[in-house]
Predicted model as a PDB file, atoms N, CA, C, CB and O in Angstrom, pLDDT in the B-factor column:
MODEL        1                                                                  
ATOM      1  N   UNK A   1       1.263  14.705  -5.564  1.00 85.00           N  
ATOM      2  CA  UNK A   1       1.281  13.976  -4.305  1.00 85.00           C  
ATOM      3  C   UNK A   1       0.339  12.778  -4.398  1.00 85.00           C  
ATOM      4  CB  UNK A   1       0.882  14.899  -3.126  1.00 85.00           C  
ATOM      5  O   UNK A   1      -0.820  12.875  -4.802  1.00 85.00           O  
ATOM      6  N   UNK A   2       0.973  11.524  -3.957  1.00 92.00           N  
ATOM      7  CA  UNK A   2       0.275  10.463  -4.180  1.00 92.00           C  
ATOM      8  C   UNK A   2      -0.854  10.323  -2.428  1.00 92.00           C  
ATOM      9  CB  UNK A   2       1.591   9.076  -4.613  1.00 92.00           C  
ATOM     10  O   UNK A   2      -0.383  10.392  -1.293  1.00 92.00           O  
ATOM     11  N   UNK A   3      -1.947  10.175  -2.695  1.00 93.00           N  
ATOM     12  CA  UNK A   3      -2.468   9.713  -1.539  1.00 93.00           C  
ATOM     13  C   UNK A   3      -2.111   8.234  -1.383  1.00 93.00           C  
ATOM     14  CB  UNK A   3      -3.910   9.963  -1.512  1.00 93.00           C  
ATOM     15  O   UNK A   3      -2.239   7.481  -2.349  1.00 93.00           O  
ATOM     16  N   UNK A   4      -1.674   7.795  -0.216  1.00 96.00           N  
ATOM     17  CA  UNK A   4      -1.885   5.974   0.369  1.00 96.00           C  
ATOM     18  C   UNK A   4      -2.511   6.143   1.533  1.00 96.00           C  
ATOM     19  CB  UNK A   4      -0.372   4.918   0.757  1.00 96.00           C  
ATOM     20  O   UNK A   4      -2.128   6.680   2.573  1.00 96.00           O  
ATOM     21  N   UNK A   5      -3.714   5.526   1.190  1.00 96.00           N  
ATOM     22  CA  UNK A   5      -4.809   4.840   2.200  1.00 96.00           C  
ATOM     23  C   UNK A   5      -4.825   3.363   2.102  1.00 96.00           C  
ATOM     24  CB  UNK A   5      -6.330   5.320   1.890  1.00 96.00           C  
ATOM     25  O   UNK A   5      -3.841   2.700   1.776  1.00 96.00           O  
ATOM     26  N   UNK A   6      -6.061   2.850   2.419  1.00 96.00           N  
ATOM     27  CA  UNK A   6      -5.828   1.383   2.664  1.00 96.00           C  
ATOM     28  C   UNK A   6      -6.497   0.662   1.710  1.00 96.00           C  
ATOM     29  CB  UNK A   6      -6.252   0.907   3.989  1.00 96.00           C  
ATOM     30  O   UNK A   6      -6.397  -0.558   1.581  1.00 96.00           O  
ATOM     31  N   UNK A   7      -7.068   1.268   1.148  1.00 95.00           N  
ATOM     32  CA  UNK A   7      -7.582   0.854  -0.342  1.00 95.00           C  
ATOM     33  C   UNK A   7      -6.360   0.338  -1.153  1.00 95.00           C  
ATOM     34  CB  UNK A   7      -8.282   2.202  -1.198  1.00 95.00           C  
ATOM     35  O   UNK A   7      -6.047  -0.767  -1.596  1.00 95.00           O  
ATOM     36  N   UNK A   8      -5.603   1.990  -1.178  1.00 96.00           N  
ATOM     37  CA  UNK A   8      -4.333   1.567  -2.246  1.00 96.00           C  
ATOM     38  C   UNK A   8      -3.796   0.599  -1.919  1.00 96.00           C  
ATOM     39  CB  UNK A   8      -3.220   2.427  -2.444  1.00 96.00           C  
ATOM     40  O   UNK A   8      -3.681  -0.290  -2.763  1.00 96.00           O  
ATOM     41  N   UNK A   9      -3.193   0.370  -0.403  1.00 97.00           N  
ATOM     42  CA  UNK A   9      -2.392  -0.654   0.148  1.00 97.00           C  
ATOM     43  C   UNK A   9      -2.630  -2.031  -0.667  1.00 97.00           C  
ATOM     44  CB  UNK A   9      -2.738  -0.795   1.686  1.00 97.00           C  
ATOM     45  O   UNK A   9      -1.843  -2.594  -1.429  1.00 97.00           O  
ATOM     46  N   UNK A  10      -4.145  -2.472  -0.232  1.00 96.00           N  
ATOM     47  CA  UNK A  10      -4.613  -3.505  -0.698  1.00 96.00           C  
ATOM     48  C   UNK A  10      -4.450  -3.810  -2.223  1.00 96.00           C  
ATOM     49  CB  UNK A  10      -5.801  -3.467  -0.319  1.00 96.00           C  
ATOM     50  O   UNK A  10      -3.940  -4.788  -2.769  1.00 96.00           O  
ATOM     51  N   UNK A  11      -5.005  -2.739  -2.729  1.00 95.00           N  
ATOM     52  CA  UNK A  11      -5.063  -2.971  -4.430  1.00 95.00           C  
ATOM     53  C   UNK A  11      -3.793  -3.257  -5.173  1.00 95.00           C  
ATOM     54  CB  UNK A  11      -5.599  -1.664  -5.175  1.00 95.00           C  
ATOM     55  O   UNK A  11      -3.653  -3.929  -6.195  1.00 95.00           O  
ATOM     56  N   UNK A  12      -2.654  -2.445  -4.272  1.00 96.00           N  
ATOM     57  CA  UNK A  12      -1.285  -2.493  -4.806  1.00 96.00           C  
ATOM     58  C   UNK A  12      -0.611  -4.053  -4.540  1.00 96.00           C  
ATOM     59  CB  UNK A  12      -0.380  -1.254  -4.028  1.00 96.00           C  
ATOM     60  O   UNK A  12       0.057  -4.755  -5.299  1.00 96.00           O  
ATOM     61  N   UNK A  13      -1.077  -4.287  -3.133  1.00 96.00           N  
ATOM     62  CA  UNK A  13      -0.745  -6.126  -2.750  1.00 96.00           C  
ATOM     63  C   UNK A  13      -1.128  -6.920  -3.735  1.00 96.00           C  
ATOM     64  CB  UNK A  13      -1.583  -6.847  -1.436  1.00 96.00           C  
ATOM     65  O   UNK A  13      -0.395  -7.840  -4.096  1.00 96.00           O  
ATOM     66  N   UNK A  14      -2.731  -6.608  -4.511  1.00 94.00           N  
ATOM     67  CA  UNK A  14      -3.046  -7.589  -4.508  1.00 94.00           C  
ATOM     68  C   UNK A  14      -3.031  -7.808  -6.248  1.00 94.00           C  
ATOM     69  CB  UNK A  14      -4.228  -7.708  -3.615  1.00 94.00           C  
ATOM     70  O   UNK A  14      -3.518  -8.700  -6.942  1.00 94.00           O  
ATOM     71  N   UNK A  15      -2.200  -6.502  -6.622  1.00 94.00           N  
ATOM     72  CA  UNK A  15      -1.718  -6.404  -8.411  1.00 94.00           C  
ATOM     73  C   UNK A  15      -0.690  -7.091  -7.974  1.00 94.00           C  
ATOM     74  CB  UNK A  15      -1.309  -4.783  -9.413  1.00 94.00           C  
ATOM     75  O   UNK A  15      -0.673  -8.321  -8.000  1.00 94.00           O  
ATOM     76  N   UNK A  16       0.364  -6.298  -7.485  1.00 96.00           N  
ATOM     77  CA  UNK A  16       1.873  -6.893  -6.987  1.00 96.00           C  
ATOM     78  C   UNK A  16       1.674  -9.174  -6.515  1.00 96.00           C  
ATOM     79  CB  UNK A  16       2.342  -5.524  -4.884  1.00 96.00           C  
ATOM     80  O   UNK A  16       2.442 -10.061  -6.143  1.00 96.00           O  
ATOM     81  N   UNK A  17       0.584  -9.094  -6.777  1.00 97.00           N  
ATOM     82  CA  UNK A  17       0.991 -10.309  -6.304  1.00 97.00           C  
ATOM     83  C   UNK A  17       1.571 -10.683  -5.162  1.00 97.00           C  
ATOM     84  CB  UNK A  17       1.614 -10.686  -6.975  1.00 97.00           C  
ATOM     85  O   UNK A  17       2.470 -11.500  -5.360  1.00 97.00           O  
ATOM     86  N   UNK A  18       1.363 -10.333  -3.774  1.00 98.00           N  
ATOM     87  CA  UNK A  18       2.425 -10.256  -2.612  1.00 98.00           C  
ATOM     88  C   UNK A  18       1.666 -10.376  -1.609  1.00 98.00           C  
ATOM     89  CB  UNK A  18       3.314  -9.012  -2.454  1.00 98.00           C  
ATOM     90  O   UNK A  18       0.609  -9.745  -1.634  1.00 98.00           O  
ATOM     91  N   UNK A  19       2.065 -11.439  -0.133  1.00 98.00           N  
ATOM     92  CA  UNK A  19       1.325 -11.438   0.557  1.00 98.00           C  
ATOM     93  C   UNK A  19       1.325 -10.373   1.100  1.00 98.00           C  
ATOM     94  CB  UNK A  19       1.332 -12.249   1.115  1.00 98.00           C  
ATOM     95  O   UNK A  19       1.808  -9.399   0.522  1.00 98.00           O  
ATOM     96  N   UNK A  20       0.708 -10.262   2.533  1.00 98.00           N  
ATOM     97  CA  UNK A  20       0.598  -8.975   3.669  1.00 98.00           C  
ATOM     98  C   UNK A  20       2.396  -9.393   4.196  1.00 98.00           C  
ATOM     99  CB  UNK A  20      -1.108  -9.242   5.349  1.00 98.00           C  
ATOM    100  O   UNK A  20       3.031  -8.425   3.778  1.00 98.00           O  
ATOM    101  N   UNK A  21       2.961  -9.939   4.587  1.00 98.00           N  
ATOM    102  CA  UNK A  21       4.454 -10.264   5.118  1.00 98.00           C  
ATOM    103  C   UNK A  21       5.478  -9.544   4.147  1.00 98.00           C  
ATOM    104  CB  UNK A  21       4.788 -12.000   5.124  1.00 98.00           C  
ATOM    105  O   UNK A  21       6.208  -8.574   4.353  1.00 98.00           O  
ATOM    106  N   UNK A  22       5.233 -10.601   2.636  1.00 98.00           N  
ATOM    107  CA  UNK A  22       5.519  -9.837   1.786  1.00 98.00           C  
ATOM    108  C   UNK A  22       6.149  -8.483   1.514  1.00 98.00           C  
ATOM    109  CB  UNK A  22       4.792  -9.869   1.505  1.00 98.00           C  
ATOM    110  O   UNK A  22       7.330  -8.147   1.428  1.00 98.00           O  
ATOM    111  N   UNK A  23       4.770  -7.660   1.379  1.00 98.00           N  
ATOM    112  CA  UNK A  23       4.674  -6.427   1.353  1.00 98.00           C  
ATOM    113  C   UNK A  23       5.140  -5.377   2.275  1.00 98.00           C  
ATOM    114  CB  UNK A  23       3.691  -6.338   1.233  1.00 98.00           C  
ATOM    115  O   UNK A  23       5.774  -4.344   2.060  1.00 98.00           O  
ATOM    116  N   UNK A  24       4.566  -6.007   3.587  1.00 98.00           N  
ATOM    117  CA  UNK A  24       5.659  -5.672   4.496  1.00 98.00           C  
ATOM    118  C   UNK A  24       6.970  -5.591   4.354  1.00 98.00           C  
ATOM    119  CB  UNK A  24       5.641  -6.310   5.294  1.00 98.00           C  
ATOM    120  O   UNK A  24       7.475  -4.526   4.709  1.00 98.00           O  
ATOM    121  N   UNK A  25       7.475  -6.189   4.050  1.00 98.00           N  
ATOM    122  CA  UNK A  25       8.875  -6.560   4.131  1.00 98.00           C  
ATOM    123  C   UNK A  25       9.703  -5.612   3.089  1.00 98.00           C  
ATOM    124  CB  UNK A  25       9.041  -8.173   3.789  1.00 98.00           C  
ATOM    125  O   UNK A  25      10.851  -5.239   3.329  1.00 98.00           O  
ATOM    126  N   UNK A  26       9.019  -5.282   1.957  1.00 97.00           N  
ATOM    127  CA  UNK A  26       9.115  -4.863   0.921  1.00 97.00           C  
ATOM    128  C   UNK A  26       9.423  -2.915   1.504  1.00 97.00           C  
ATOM    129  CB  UNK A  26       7.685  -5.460  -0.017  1.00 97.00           C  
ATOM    130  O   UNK A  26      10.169  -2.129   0.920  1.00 97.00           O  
ATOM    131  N   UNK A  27       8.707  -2.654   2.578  1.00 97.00           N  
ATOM    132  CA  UNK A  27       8.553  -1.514   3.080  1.00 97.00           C  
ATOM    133  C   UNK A  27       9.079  -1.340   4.558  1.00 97.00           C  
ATOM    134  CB  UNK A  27       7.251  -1.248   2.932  1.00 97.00           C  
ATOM    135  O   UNK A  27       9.237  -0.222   5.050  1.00 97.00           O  
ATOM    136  N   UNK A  28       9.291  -2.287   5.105  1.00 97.00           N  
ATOM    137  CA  UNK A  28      10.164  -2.532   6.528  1.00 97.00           C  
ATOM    138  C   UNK A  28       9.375  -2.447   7.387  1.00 97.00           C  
ATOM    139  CB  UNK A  28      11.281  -1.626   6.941  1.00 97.00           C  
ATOM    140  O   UNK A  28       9.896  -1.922   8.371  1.00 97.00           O  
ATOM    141  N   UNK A  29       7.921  -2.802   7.603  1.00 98.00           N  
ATOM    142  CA  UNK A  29       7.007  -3.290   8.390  1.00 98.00           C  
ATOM    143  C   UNK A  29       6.301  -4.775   8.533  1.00 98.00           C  
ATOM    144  CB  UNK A  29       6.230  -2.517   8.171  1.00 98.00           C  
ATOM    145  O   UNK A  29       6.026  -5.451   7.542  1.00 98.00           O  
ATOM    146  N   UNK A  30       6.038  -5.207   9.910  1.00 98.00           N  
ATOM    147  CA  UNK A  30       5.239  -6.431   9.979  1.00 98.00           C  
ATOM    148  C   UNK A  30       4.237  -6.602   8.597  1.00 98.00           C  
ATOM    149  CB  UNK A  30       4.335  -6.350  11.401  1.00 98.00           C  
ATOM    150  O   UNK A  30       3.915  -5.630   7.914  1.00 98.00           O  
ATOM    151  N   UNK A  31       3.798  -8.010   8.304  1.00 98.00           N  
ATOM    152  CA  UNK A  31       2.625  -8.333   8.059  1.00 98.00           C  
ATOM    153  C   UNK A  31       1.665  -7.867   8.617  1.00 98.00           C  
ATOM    154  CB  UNK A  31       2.516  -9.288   8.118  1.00 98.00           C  
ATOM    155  O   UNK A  31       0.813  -7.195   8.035  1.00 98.00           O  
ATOM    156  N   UNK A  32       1.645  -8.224  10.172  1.00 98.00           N  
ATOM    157  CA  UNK A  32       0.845  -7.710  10.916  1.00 98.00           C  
ATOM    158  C   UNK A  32       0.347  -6.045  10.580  1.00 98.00           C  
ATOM    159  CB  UNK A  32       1.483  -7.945  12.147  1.00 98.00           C  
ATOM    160  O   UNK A  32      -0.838  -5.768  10.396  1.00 98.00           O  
ATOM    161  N   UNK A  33       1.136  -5.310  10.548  1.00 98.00           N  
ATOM    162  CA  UNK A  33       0.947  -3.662  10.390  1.00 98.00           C  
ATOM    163  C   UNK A  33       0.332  -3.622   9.112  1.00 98.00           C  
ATOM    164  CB  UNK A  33       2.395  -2.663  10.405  1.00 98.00           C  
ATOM    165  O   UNK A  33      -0.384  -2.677   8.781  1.00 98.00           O  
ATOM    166  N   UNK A  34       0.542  -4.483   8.458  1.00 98.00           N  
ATOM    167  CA  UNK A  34      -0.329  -4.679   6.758  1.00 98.00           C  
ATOM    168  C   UNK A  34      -1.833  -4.910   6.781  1.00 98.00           C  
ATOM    169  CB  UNK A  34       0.221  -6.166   5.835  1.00 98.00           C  
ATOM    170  O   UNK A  34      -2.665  -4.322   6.091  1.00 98.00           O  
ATOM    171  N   UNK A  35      -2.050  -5.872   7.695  1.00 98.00           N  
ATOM    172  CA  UNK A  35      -2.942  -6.648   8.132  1.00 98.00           C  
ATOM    173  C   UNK A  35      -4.248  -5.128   8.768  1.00 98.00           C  
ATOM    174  CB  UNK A  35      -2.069  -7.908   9.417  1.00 98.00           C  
ATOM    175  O   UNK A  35      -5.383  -4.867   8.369  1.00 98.00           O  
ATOM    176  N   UNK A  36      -3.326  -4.408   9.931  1.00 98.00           N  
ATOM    177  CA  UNK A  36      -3.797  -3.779   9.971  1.00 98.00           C  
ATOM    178  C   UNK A  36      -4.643  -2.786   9.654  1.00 98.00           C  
ATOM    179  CB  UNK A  36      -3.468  -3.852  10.127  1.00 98.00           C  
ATOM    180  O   UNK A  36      -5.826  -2.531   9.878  1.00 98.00           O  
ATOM    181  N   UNK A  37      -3.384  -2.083   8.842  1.00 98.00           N  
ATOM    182  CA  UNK A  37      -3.987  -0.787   7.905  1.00 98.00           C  
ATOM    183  C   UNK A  37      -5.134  -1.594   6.772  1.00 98.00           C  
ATOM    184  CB  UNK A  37      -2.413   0.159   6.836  1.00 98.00           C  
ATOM    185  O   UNK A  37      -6.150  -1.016   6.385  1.00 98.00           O  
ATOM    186  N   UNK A  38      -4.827  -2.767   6.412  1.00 97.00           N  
ATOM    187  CA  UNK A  38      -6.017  -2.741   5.335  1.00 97.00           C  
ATOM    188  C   UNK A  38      -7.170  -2.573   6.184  1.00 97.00           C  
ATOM    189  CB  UNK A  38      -6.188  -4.130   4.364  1.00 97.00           C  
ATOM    190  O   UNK A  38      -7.971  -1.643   6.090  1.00 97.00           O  
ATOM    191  N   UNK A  39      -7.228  -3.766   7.237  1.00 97.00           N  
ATOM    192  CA  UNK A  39      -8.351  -3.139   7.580  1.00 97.00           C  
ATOM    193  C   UNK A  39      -9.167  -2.091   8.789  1.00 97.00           C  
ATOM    194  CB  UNK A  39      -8.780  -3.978   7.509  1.00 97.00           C  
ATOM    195  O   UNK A  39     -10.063  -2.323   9.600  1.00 97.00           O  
ATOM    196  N   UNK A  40      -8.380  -0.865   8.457  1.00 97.00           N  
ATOM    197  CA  UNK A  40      -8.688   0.226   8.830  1.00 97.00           C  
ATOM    198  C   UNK A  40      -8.548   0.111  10.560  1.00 97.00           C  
ATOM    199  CB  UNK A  40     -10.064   0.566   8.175  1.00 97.00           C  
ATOM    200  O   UNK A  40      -9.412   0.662  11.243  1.00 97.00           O  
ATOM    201  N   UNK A  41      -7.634  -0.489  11.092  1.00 98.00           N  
ATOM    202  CA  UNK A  41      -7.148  -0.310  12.548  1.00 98.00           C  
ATOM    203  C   UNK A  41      -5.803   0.330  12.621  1.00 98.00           C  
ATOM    204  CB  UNK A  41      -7.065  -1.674  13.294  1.00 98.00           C  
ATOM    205  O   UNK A  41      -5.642   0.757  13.765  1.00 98.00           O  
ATOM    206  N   UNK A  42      -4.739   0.575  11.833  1.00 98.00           N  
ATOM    207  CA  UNK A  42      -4.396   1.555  12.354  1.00 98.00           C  
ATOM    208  C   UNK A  42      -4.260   2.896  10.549  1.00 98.00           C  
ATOM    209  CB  UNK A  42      -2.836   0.986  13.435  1.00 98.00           C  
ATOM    210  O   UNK A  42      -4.789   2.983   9.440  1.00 98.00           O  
ATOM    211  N   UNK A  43      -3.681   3.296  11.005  1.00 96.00           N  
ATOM    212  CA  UNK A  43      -3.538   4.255   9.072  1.00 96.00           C  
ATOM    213  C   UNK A  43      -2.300   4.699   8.400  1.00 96.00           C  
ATOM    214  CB  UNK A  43      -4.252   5.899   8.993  1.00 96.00           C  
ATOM    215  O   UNK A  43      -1.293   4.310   8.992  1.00 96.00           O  
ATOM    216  N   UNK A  44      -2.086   5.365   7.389  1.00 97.00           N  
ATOM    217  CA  UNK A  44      -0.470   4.794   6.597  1.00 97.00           C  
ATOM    218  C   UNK A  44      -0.269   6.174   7.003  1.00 97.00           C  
ATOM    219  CB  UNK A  44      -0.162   4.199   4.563  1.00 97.00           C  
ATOM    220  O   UNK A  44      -1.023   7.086   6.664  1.00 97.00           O  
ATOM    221  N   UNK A  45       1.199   6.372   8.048  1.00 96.00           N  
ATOM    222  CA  UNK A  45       1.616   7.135   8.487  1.00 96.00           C  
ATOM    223  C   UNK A  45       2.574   7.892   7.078  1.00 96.00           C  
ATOM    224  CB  UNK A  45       2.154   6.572   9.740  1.00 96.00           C  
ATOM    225  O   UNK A  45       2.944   7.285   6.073  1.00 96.00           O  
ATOM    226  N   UNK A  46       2.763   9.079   7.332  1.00 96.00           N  
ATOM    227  CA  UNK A  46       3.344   9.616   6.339  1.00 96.00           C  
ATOM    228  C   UNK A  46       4.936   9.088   5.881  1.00 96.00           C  
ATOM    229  CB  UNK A  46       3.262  10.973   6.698  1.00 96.00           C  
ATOM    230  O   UNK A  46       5.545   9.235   4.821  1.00 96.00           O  
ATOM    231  N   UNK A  47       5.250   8.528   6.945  1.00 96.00           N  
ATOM    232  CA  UNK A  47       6.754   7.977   6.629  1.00 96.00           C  
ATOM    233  C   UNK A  47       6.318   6.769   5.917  1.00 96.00           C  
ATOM    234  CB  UNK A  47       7.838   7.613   8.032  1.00 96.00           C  
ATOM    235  O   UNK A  47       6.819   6.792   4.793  1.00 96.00           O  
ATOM    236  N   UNK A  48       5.582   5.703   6.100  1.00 97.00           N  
ATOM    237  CA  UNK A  48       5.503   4.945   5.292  1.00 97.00           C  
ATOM    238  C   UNK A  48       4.832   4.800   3.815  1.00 97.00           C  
ATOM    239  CB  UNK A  48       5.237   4.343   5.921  1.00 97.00           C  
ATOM    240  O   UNK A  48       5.003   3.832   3.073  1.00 97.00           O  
ATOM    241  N   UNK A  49       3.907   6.128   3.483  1.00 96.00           N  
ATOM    242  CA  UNK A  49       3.754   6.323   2.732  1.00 96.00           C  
ATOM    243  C   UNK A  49       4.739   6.843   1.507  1.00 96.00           C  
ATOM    244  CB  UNK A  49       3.047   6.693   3.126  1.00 96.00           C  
ATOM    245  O   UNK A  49       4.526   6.821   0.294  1.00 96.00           O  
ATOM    246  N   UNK A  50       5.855   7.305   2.220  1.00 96.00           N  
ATOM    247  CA  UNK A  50       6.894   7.971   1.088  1.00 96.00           C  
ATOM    248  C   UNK A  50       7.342   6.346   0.787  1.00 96.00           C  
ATOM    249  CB  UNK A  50       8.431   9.341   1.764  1.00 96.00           C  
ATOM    250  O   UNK A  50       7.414   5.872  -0.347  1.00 96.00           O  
ATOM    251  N   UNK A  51       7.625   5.599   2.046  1.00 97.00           N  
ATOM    252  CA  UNK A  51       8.286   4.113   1.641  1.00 97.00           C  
ATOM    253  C   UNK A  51       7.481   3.392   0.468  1.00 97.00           C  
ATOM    254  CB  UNK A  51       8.251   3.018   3.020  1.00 97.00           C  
ATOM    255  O   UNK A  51       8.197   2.818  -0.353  1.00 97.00           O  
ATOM    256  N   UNK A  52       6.363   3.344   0.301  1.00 97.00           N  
ATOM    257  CA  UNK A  52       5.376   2.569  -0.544  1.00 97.00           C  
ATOM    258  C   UNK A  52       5.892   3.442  -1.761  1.00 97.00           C  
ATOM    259  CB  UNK A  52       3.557   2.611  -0.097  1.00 97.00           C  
ATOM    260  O   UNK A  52       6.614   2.859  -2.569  1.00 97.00           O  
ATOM    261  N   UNK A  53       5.521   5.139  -2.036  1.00 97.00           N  
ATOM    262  CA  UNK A  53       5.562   5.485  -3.234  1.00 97.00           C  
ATOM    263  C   UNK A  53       6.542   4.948  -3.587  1.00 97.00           C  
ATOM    264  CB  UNK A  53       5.501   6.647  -3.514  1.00 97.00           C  
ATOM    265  O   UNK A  53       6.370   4.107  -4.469  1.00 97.00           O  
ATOM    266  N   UNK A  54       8.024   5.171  -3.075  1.00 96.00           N  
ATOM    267  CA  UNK A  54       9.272   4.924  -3.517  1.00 96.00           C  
ATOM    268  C   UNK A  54       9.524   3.775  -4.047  1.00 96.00           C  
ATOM    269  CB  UNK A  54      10.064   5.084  -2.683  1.00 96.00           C  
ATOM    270  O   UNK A  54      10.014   3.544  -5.152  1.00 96.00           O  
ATOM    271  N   UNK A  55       9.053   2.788  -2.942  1.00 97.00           N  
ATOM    272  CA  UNK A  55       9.255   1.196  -3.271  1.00 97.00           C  
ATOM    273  C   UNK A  55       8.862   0.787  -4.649  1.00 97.00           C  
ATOM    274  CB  UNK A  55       8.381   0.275  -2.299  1.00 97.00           C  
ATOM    275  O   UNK A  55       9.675   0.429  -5.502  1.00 97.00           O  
ATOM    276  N   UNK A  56       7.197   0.879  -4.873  1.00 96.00           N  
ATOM    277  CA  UNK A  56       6.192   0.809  -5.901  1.00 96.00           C  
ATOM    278  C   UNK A  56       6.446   2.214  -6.802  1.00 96.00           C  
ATOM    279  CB  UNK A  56       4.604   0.689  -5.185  1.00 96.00           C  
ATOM    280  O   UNK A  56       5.576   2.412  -7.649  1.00 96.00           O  
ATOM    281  N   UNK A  57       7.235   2.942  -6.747  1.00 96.00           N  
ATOM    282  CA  UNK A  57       7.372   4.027  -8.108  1.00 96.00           C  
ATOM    283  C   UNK A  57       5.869   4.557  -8.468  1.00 96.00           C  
ATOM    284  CB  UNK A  57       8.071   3.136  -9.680  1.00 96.00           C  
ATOM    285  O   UNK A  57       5.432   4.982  -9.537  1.00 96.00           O  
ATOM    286  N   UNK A  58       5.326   4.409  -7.396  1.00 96.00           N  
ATOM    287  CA  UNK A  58       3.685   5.531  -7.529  1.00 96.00           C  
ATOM    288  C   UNK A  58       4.024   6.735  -7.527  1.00 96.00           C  
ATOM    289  CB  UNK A  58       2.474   5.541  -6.234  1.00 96.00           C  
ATOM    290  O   UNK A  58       4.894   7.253  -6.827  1.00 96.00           O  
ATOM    291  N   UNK A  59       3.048   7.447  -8.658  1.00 95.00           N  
ATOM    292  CA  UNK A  59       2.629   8.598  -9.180  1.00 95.00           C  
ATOM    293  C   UNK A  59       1.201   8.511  -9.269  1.00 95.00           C  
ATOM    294  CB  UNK A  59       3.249   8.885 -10.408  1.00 95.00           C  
ATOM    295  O   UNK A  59       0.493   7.528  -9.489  1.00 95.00           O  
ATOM    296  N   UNK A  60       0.775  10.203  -8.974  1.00 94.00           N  
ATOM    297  CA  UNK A  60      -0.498  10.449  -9.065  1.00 94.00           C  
ATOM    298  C   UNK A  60      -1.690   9.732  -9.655  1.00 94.00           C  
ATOM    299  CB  UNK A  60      -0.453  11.348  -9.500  1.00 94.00           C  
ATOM    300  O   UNK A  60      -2.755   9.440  -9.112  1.00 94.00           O  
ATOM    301  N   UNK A  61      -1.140   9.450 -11.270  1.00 95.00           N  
ATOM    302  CA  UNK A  61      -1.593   8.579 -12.382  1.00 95.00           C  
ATOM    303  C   UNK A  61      -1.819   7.350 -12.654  1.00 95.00           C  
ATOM    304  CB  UNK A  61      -1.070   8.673 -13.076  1.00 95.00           C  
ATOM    305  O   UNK A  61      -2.681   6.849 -13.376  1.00 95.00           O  
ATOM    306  N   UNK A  62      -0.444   6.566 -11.620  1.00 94.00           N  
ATOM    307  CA  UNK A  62      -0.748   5.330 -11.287  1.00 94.00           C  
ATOM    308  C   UNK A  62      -1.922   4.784 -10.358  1.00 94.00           C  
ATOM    309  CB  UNK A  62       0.278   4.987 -10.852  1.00 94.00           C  
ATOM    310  O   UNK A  62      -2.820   3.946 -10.442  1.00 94.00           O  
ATOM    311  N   UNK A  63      -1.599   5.398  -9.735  1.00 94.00           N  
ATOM    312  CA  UNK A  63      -2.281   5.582  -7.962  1.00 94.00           C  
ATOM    313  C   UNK A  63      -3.845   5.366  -8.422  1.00 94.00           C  
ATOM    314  CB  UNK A  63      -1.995   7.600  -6.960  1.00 94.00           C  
ATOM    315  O   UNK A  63      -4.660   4.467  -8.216  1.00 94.00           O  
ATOM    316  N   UNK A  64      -3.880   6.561  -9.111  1.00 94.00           N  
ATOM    317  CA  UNK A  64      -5.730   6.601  -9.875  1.00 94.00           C  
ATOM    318  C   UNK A  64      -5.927   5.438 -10.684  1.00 94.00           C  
ATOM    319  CB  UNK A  64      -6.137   8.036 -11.128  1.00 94.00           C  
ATOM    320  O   UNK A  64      -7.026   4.887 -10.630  1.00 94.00           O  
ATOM    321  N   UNK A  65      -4.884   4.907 -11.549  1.00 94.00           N  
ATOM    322  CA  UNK A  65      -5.300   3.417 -12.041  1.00 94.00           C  
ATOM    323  C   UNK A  65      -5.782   2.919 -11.482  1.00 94.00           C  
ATOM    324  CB  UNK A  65      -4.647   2.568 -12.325  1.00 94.00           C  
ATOM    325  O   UNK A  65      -6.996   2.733 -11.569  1.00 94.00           O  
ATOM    326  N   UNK A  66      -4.718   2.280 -10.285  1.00 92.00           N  
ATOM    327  CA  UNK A  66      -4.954   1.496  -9.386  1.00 92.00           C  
ATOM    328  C   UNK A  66      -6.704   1.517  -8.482  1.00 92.00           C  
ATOM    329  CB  UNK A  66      -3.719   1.832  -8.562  1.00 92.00           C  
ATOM    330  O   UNK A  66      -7.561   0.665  -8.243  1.00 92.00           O  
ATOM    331  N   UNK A  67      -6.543   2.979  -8.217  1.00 90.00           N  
ATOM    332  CA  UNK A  67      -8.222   2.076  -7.768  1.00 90.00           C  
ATOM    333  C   UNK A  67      -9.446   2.953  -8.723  1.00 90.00           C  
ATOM    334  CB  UNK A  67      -8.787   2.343  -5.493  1.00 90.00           C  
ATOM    335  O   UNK A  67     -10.362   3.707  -8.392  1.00 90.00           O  
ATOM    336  N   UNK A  68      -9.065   2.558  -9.748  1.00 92.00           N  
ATOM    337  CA  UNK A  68      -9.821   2.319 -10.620  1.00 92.00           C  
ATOM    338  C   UNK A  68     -10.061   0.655 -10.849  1.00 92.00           C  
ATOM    339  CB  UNK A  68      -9.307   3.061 -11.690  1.00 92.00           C  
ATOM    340  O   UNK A  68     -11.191   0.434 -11.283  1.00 92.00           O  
ATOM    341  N   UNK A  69      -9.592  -0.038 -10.735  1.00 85.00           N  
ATOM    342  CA  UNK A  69      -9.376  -1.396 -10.667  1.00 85.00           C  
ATOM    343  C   UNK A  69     -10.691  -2.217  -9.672  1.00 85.00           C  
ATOM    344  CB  UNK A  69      -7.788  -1.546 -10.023  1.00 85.00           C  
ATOM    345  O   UNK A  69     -10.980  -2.095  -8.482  1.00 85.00           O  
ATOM    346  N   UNK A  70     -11.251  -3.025 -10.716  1.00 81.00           N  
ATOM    347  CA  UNK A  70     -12.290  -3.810  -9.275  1.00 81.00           C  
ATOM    348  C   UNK A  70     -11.598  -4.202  -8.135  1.00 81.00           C  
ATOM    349  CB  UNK A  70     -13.063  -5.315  -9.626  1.00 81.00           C  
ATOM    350  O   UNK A  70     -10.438  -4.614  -8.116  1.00 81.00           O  
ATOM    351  N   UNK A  71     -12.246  -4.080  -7.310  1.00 70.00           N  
ATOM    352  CA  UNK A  71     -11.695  -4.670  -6.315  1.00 70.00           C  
ATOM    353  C   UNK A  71     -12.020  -6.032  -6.127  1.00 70.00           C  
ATOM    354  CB  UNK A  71     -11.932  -4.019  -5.302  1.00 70.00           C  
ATOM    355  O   UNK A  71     -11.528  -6.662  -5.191  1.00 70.00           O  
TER     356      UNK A  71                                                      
ENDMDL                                                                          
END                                                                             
């Protein structure tokens, strides 16, 4: 099971190269709702979390790359 918090969110935007709209879009939410969750006003509901793994093909292993990564 992959955790998505708002760390990942960010780290994954900001490998992916993609704005907050972007990314959104990529997952069928506002920018705005991007905007959000990074910074910790609202949080990645479980439905959109399956959307991110799916979208981005995250696994456990990746996931831990990822914020392994400076920020």
């Amino acid at each position: 099971m992959v955790t998505v918090d708002r760390d990942l969110v960010f780290r994954l935007r900001a490998l992916e190269r993609l704005t907050q709209e972007a990314f959104g879009k990529k997952i069928g939410v506002s920018g705005a709702m991007i905007s959000d969750i990074e910074r910790g006003m609202k949080s990645v509901s479980r439905t959109l979390a399956i959307r991110i793994v799916a979208e981005f093909g995250l696994t456990p292993e990746s996931a831990q790359k990822l914020r392994e990564l400076p920020a």
